[in-house]
C-alpha positions in Angstrom: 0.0 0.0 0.0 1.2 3.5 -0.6 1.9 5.5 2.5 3.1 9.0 1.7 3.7 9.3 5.1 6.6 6.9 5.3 8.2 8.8 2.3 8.1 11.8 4.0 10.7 13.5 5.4 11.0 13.0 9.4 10.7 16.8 10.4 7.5 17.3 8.2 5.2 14.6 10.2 6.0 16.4 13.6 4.8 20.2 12.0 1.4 21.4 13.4 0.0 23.0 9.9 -0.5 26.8 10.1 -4.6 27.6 11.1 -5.7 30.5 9.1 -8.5 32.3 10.4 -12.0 31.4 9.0 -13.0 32.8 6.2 -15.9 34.8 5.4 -17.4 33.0 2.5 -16.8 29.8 4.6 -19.2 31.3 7.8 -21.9 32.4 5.6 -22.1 29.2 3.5 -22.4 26.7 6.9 -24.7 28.9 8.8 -26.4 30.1 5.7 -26.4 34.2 7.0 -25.1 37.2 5.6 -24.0 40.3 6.1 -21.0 38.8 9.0 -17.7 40.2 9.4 -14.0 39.2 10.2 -12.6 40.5 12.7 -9.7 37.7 13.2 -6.8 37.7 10.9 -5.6 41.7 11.6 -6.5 43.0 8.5 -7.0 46.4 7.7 -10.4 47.3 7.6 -9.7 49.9 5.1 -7.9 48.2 2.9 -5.4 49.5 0.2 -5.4 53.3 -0.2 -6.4 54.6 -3.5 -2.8 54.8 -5.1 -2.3 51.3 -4.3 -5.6 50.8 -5.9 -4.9 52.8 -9.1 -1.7 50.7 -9.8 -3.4 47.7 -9.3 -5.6 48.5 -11.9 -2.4 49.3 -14.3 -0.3 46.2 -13.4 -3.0 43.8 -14.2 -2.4 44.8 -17.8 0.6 42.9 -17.4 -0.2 39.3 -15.8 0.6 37.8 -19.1 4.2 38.2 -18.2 6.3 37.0 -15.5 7.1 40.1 -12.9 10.7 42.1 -12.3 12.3 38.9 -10.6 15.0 41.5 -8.5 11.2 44.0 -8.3 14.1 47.1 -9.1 11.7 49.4 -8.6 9.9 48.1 -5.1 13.6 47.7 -3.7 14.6 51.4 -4.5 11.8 52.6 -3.1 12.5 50.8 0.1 16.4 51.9 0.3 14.9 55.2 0.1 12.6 54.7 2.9 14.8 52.7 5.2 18.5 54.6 3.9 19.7 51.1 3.1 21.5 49.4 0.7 19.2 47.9 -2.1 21.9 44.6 -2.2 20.8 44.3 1.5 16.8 43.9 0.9 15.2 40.6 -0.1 11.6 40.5 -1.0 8.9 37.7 0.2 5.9 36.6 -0.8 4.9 38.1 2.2 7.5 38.6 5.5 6.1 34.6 6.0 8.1 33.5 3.4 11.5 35.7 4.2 10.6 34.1 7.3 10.9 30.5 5.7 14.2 31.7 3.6 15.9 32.4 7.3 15.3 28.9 8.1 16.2 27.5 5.0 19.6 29.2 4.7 20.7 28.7 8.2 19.1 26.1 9.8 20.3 22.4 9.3 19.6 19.0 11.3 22.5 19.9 13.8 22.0 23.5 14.2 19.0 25.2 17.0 16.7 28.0 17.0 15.5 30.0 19.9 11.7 31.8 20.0 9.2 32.5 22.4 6.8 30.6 23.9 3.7 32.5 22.4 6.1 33.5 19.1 4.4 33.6 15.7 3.3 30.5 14.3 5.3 30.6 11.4 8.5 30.2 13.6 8.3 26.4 14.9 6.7 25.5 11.1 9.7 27.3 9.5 12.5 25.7 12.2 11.0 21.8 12.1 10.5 21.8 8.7 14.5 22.2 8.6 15.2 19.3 11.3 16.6 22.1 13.3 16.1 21.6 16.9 13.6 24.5 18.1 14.2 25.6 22.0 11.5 27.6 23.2 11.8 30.3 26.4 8.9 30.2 28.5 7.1 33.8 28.1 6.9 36.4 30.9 4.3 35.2 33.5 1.2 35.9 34.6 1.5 39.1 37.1 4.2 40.7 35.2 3.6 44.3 33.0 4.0 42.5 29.9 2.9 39.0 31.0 3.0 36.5 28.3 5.4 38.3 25.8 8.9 37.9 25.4 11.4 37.1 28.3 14.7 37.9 26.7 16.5 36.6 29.6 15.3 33.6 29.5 15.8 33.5 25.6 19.5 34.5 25.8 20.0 31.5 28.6 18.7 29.3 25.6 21.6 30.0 23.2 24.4 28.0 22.5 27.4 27.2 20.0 24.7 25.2 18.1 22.0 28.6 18.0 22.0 29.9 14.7 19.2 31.7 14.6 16.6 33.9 16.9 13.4 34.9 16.4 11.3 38.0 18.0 8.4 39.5 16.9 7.9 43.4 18.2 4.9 43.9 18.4 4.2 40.2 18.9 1.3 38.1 17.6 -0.8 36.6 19.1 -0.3 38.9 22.3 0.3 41.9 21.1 2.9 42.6 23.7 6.4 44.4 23.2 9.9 45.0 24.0 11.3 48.3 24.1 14.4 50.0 22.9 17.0 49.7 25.7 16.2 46.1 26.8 16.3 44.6 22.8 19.8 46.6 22.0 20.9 45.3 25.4 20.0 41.5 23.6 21.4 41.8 20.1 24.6 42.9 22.1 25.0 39.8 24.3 24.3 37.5 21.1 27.1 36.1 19.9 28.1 36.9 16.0 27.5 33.0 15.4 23.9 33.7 15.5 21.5 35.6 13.6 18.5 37.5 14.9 15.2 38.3 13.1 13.0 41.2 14.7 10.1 40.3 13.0 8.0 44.0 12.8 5.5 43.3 10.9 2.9 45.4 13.2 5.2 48.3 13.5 2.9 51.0 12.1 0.6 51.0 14.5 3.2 51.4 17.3 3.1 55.5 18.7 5.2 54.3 21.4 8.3 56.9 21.4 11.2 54.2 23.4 9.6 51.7 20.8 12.7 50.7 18.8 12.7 51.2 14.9 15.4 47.8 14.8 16.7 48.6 11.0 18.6 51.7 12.4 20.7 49.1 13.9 21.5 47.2 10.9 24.7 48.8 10.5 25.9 48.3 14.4 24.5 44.4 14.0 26.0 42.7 11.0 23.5 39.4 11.8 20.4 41.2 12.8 17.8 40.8 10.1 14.4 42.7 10.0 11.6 41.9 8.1 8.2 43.9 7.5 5.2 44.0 5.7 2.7 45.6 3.6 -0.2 42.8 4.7 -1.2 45.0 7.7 -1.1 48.8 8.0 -0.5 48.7 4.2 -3.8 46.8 3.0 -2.2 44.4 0.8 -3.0 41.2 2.7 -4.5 39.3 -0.6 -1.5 40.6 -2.7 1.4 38.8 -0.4 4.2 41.0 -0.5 6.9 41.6 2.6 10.7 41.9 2.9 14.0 41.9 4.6 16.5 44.5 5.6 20.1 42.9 6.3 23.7 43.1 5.9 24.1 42.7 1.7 26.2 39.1 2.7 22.9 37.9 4.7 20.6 39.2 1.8 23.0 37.8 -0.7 22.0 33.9 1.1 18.8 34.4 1.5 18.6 35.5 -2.6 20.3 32.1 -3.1 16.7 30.4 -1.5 14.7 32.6 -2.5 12.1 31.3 -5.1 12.3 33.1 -8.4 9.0 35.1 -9.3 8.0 35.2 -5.1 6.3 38.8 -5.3 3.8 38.9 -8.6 3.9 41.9 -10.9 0.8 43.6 -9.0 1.9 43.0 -5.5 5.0 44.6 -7.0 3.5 47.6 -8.0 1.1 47.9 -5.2 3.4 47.8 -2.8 5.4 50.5 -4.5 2.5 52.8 -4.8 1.6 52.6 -0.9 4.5 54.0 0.4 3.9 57.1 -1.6 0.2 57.0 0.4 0.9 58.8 3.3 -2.4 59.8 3.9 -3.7 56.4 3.4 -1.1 55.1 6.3 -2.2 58.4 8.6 -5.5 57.5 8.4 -5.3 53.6 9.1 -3.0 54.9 12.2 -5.9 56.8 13.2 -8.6 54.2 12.3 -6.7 51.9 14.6 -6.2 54.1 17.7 -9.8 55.1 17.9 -10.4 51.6 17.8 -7.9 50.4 20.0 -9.8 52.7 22.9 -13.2 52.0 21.4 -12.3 48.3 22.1 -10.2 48.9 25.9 -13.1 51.1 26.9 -16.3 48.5 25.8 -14.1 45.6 27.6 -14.2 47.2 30.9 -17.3 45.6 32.1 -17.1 42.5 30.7 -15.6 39.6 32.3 -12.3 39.2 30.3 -8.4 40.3 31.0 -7.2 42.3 28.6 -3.3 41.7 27.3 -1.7 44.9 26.5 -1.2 45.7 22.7 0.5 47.9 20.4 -0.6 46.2 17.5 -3.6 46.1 15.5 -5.3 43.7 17.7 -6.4 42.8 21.3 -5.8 39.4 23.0 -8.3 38.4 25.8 -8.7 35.7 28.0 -12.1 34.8 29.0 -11.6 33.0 31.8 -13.0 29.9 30.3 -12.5 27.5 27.4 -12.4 30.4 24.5 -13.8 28.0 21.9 -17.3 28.3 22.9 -17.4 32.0 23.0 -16.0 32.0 19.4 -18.7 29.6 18.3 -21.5 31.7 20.2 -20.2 34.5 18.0 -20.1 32.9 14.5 -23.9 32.0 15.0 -24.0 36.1 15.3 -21.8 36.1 12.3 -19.0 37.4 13.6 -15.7 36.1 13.7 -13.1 36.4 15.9 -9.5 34.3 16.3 -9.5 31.5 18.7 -5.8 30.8 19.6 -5.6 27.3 21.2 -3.2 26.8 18.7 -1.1 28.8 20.3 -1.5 27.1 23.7 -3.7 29.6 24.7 -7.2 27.4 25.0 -9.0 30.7 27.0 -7.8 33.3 24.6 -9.5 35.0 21.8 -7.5 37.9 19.5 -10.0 40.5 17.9 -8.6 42.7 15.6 -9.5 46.1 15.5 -12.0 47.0 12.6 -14.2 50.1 11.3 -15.9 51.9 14.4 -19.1 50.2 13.4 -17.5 46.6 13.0 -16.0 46.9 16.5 -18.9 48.3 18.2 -21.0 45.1 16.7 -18.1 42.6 17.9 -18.2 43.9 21.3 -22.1 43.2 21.3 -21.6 39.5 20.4 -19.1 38.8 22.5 -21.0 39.9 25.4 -23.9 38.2 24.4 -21.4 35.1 23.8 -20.1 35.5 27.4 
């Protein structure tokens, strides 16, 4: 009998797939309602600004061919923005896939990795699918300012010869918690130079924290730090799949060598390129989001949920009970929300911050969920 499963390779049958949040053709079509909303995979409710729109409309003229395989033009724009070298930026098919291309180039059977306990799910699919061995810090406890985010001692006690690469997200998902500019320095300077380190900042838009540390103006003083972003979020591009690195040009320079040819399509290309010319389309996302961040603070209040401290587009909350329930009490009202047992967290739901109209409906279902 064939058994693809025995042809696999060892690392693969131990991954835990990615869980995407539900779409919502998928809610309507079971429950047979309409009019729902999504409120789970921290997408921006506005969506691309209008210049991202107009190119859109002018790159799709061109699908018949394959896109700029280096995307020149995307890349200059980005040195511009970031005052870095355009040999030293490496495009994804969103930040998930440079995220993949880390692993890929520097992980190996005998090598480690070193994340959080509530990191980004991407991080342990990326490391196991390489063999790597993944060793995973135990978050900041319960009781602490920034319980359940990233406990950087306890990540640097985790390195070793074999650690090749680290992983932080700042802002983190799921939690939405944070680490600020003196104590992540303080870390990338007591890593050794046989280790690289992603800062993974793909919220960092939303952040109007002043100590909250832009990490690519350390590129220069950290030879093995790489940062990646993307234009999924604040941006609006979520559908198009487009992100990227900023690293030393000999980090880019590997990751170019895993990199698939033809990652980022001609219209995520030109999309992308387009919406960091939009700065009033960014300004007014920013703005969307902070009214909605203390919409969402103020109608939790009363209910009976503990709020994790965010600064990104999205709230975690633990309801004090198993989470899946609520979720499925708030589908039937057709909204949907992000359970994230996946992530350990069986009593935790993430709501993403919508439109002031799509919040104010989600706070109604989930206390009539509760």
């Amino acid at each position: 009998m064939f058994s693809p499963s025995k042809l696999a390779a060892p690392p693969v049958l131990d991954i835990a797939p990615y869980v995407p949040g539900k779409p919502l053709s998928e809610l309507e079509r079971e429950l047979g309602i309409s009019d729902s909303i999504k409120l789970a995979s921290n997408e921006n409710p506005l969506g691309p600004g209008p210049l991202a729109l107009a190119a859109i409309a002018q790159a799709a003229r061109d699908i018949g061919s394959y896109p700029d395989a280096n995307g020149f033009e995307l890349k200059q724009a980005l040195a511009s923005k970031h005052r870095w070298s355009t040999d030293g930026i490496t495009l994804g098919n969103g930040s998930n896939d440079v995220l993949v291309m880390v692993a890929e180039a520097f992980l190996t059977r005998d090598s480690e990795a070193v994340y959080s306990q509530y990191g980004f799910a991407v991080y342990p699919i990326a490391v196991q699918a390489t063999g790597a061995t993944a060793r995973v810090a135990p978050a900041l406890p319960s009781g602490h300012p920034m319980a359940l985010g990233h406990d950087l001692d306890a990540m640097l006690k985790l390195v070793t010869p074999r650690t090749r690469v680290v992983f932080i997200a700042n802002p983190n998902n799921p939690t939405g918690t944070w680490i600020e500019a003196g104590p992540l320095h303080a870390f990338l300077k007591a890593l050794p130079q046989t280790t690289v380190v992603v800062v993974d900042e793909a919220y960092i838009e939303y952040v109007e924290d002043g100590d909250f540390p832009d990490s690519s103006r350390w590129l220069r003083e950290f030879p093995n730090l790489i940062v990646t972003r993307t234009f999924s979020k604040a941006y609006g591009l979520a559908g198009l799949r487009v992100g990227y690195a900023l690293s030393d040009p000999a980090i880019a320079n590997l990751l170019n060598r895993v990199r698939q040819t033809f990652n980022v399509n001609c219209v995520a290309l030109a999309a992308a390129r387009a919406s960091l010319d939009d700065a009033e389309h960014l300004r007014a996302t920013i703005e969307v989001n902070r009214e909605g961040m203390r919409q969402l603070l103020d109608g939790l209040k009363p209910l009976p949920v503990t709020v994790t401290p965010s600064r990104g587009n999205f709230i975690l909350i633990d309801c004090a009970r198993a989470a899946m329930p609520v979720y499925d009490a708030m589908l039937k009202q057709g909204v949907i929300v992000r359970p994230v047992g996946n992530y350990q967290l069986p009593h935790h739901l993430r709501l993403t911050i919508g439109t002031r109209e799509q919040n104010q409906r989600m706070l109604v279902a989930l206390k009539t969920a509760l």
